[in-house]
C-alpha positions in Angstrom: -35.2 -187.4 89.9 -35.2 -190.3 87.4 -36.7 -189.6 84.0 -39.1 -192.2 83.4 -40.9 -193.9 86.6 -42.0 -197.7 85.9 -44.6 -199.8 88.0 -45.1 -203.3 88.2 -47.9 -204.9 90.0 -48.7 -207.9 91.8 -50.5 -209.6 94.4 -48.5 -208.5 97.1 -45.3 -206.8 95.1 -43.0 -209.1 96.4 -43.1 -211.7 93.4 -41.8 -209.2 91.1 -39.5 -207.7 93.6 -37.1 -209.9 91.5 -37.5 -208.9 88.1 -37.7 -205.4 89.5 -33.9 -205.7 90.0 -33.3 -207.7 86.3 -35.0 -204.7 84.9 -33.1 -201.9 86.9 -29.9 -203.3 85.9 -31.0 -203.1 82.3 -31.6 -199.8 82.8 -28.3 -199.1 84.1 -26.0 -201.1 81.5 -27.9 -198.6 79.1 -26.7 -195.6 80.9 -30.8 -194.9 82.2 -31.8 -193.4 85.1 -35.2 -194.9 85.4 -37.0 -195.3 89.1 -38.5 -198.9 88.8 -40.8 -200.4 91.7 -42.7 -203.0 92.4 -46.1 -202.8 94.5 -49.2 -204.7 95.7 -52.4 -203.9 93.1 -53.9 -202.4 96.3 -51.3 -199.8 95.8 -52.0 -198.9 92.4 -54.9 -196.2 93.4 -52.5 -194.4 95.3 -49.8 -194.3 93.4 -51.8 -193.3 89.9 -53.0 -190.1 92.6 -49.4 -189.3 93.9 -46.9 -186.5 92.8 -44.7 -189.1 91.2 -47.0 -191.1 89.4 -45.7 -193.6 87.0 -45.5 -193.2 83.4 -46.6 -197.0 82.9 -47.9 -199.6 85.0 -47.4 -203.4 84.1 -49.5 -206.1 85.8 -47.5 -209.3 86.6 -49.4 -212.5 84.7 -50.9 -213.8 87.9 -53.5 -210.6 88.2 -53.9 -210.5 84.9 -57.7 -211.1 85.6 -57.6 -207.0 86.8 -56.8 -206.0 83.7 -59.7 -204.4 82.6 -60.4 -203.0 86.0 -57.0 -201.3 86.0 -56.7 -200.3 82.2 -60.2 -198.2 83.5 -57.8 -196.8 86.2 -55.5 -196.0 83.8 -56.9 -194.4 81.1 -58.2 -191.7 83.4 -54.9 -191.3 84.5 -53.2 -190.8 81.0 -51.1 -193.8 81.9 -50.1 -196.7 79.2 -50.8 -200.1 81.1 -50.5 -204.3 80.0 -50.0 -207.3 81.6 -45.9 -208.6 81.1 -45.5 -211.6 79.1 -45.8 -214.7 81.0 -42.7 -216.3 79.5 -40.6 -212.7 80.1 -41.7 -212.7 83.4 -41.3 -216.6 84.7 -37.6 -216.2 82.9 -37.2 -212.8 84.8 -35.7 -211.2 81.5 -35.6 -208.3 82.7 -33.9 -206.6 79.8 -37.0 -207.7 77.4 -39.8 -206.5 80.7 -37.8 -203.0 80.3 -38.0 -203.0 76.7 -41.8 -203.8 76.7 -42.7 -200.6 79.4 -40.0 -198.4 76.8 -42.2 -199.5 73.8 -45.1 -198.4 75.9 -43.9 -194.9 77.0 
């Protein structure tokens, strides 16, 4: 089981299926096991309500407009929550996306 679980949400999860990967092999050239997914916002109820529930969620820029919505979701779930910088994300650094959700944690 890894030993921190990070979400990233978009409109469908496929956008940031990319920078999912950027940010996995950050984790791994720093000798992390992290589980790091990308899903559709749709998904974020269920997931907050599941065994493995993350320990933060990051929005991708493009929902950013669901940002209060979600932080509500959030809070009740103890989770930490923001949107990933624009620039971060259309660059896909992946290594500064990972250190963002660390700072969060």
């Amino acid at each position: 089981m890894a030993d921190k679980v990070i979400m990233l949400a978009c409109a469908a999860g496929m956008s940031t299926s990319m920078l999912v990967q950027r940010m996995q092999d950050a984790a791994k050239a720093a000798g992390k096991d992290y589980k790091i997914f990308a899903k559709s916002t749709a998904d974020i109820d269920s997931e907050l309500a599941s065994s493995e529930k993350p320990d933060v969620l990051l929005l991708g820029p493009q929902v950013q407009y669901m940002k209060n919505e979600v932080k509500k979701k959030t809070d009740e779930a103890g989770i930490p929550m923001d949107v990933i910088n624009m620039m971060d994300y259309g660059m896909m650094k992946g290594d500064m996306v990972l250190a963002t959700a660390e700072a969060m944690m």
